[in-house]
ChimeraX commands (.cxc) that place a marker at each C-alpha (Angstrom):
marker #1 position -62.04,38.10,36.44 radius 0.5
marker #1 position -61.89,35.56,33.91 radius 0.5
marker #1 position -62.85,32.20,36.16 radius 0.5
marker #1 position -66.06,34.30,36.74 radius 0.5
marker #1 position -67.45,34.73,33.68 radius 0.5
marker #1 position -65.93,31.45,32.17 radius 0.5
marker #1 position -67.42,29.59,35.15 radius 0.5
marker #1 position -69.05,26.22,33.11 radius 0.5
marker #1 position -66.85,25.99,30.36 radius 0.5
marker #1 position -63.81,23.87,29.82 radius 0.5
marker #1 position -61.24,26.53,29.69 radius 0.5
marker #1 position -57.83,26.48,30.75 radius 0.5
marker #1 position -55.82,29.61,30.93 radius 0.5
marker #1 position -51.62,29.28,29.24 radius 0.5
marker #1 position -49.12,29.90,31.92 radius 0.5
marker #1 position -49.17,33.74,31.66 radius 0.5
marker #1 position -45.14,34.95,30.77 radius 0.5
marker #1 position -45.19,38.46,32.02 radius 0.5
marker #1 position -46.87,39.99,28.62 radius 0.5
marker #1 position -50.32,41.71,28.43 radius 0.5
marker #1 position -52.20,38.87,26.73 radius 0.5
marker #1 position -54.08,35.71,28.51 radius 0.5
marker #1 position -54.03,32.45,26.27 radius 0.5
marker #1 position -57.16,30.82,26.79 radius 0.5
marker #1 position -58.05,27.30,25.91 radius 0.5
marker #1 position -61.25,25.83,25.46 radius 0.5
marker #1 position -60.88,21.94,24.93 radius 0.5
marker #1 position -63.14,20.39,22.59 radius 0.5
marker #1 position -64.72,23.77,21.59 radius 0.5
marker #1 position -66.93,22.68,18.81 radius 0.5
marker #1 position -66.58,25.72,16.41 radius 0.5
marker #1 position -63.08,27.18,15.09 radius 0.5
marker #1 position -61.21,29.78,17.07 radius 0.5
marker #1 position -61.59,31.58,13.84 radius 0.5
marker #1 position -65.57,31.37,14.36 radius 0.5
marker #1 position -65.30,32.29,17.78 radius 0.5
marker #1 position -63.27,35.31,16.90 radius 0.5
marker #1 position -65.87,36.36,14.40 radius 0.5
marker #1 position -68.48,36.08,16.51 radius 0.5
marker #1 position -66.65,37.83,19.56 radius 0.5
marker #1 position -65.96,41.00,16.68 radius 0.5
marker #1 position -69.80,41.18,16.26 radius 0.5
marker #1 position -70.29,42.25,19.86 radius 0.5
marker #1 position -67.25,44.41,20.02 radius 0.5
marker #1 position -64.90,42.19,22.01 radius 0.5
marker #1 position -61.17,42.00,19.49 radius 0.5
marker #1 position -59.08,38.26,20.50 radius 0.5
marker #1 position -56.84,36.93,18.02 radius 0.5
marker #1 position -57.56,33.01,16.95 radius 0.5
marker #1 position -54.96,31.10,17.81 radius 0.5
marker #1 position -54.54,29.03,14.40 radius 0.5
marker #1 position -52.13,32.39,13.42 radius 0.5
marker #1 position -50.06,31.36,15.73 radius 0.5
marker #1 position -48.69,27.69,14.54 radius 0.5
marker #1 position -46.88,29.11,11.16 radius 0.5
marker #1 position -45.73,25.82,9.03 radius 0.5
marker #1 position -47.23,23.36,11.22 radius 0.5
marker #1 position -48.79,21.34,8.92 radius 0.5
marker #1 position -50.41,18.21,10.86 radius 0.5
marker #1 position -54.04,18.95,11.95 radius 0.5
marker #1 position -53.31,19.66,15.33 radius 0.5
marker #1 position -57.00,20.46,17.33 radius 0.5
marker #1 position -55.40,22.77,19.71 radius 0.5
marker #1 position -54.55,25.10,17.60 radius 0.5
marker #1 position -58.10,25.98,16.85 radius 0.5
marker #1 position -59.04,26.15,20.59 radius 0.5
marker #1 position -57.58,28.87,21.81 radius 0.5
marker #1 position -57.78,32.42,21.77 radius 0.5
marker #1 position -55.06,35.26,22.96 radius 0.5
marker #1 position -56.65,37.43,24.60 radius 0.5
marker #1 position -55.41,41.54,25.46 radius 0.5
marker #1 position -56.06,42.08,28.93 radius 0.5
marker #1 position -54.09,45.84,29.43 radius 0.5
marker #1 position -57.60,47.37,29.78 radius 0.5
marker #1 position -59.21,49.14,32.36 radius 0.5
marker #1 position -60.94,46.66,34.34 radius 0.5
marker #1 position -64.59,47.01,33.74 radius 0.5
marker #1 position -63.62,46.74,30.37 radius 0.5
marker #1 position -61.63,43.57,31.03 radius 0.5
marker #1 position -64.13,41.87,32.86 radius 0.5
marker #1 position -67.31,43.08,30.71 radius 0.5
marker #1 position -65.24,41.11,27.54 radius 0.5
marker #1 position -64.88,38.08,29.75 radius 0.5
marker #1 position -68.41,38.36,30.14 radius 0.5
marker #1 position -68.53,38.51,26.60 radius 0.5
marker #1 position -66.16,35.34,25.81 radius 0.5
marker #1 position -68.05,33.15,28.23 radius 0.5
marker #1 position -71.27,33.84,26.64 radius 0.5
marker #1 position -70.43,32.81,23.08 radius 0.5
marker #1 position -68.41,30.16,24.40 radius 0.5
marker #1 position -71.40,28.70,26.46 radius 0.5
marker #1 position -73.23,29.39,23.44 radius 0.5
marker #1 position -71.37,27.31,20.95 radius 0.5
marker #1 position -71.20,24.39,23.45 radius 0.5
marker #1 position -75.28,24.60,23.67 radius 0.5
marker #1 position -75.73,24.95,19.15 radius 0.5
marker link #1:1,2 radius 0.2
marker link #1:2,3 radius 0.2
marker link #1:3,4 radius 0.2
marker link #1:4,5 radius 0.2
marker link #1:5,6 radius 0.2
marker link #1:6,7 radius 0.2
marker link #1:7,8 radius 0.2
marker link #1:8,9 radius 0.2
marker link #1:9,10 radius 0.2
marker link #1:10,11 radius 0.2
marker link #1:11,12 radius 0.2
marker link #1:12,13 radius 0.2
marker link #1:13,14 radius 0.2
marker link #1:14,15 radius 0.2
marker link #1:15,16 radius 0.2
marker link #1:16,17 radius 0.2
marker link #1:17,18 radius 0.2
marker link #1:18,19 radius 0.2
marker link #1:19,20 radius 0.2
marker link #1:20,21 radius 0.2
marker link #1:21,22 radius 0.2
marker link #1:22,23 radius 0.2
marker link #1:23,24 radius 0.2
marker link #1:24,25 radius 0.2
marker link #1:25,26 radius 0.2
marker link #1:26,27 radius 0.2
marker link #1:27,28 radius 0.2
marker link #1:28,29 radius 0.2
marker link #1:29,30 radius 0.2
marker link #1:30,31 radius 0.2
marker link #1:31,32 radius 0.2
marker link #1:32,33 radius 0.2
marker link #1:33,34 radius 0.2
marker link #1:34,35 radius 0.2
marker link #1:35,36 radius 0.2
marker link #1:36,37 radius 0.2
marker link #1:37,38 radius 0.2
marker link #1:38,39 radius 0.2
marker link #1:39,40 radius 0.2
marker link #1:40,41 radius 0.2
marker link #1:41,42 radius 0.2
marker link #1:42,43 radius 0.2
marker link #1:43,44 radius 0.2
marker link #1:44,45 radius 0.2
marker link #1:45,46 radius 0.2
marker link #1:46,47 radius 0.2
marker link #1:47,48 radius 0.2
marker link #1:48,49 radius 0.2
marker link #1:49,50 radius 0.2
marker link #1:50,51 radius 0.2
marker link #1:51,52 radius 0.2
marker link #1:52,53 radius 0.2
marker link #1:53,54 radius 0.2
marker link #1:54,55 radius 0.2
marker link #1:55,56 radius 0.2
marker link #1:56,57 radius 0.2
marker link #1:57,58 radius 0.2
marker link #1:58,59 radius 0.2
marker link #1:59,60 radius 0.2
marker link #1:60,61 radius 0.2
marker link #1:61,62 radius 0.2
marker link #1:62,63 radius 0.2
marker link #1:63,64 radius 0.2
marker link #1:64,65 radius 0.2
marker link #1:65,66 radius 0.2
marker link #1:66,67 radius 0.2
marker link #1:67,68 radius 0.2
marker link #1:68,69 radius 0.2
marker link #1:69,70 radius 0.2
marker link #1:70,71 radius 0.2
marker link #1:71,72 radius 0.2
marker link #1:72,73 radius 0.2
marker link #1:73,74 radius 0.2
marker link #1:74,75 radius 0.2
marker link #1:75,76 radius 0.2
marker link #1:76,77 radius 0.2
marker link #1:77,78 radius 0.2
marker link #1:78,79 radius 0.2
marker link #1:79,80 radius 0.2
marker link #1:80,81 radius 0.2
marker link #1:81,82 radius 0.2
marker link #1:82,83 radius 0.2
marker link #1:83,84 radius 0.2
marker link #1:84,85 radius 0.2
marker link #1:85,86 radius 0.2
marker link #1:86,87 radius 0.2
marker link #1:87,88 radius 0.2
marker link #1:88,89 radius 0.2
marker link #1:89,90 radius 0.2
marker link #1:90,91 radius 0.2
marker link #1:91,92 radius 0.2
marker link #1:92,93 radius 0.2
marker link #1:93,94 radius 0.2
marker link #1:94,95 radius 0.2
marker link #1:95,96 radius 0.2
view
């Protein structure tokens, strides 16, 4: 589902643990994951940036604003349409 519609971006997908959520990565993404997150809320598609995630690491560590967890315990139309979705603005900040 996700190779699919990320097909043409640099993304790399976190060894998945057995939870619901998908940690994507997109390497060199040239806006924030915070920007990405805002614009993914515009078109109705929730992630959570992954700069929450790295509490009291205080170096400036690029990584962290790379990635995205995404919620994948959806039906899966509604999975794949917001991979759709992700690829899209991903491809689209890559192209600004």
């Amino acid at each position: 589902v996700c190779q699919q519609a990320l097909a043409g971006t640099p993304f790399r997908v976190h060894k998945p643990e057995g939870a619901i959520f998908l940690w994507l990565w997109f390497s060199d993404l040239p806006i924030s994951s915070e920007e990405l997150y805002q614009r993914l809320k515009q078109r109705g598609v929730l992630v959570v940036s992954g700069h929450h995630f790295f509490p009291g690491l205080n170096e400036d560590w690029r990584h962290k604003h790379e990635c995205i967890r995404v919620n994948y315990a959806q039906d899966a139309d509604t999975v794949q349409r917001g991979f759709n979705i992700i690829g899209e603005e991903v491809k689209r900040a890559f192209v600004e």
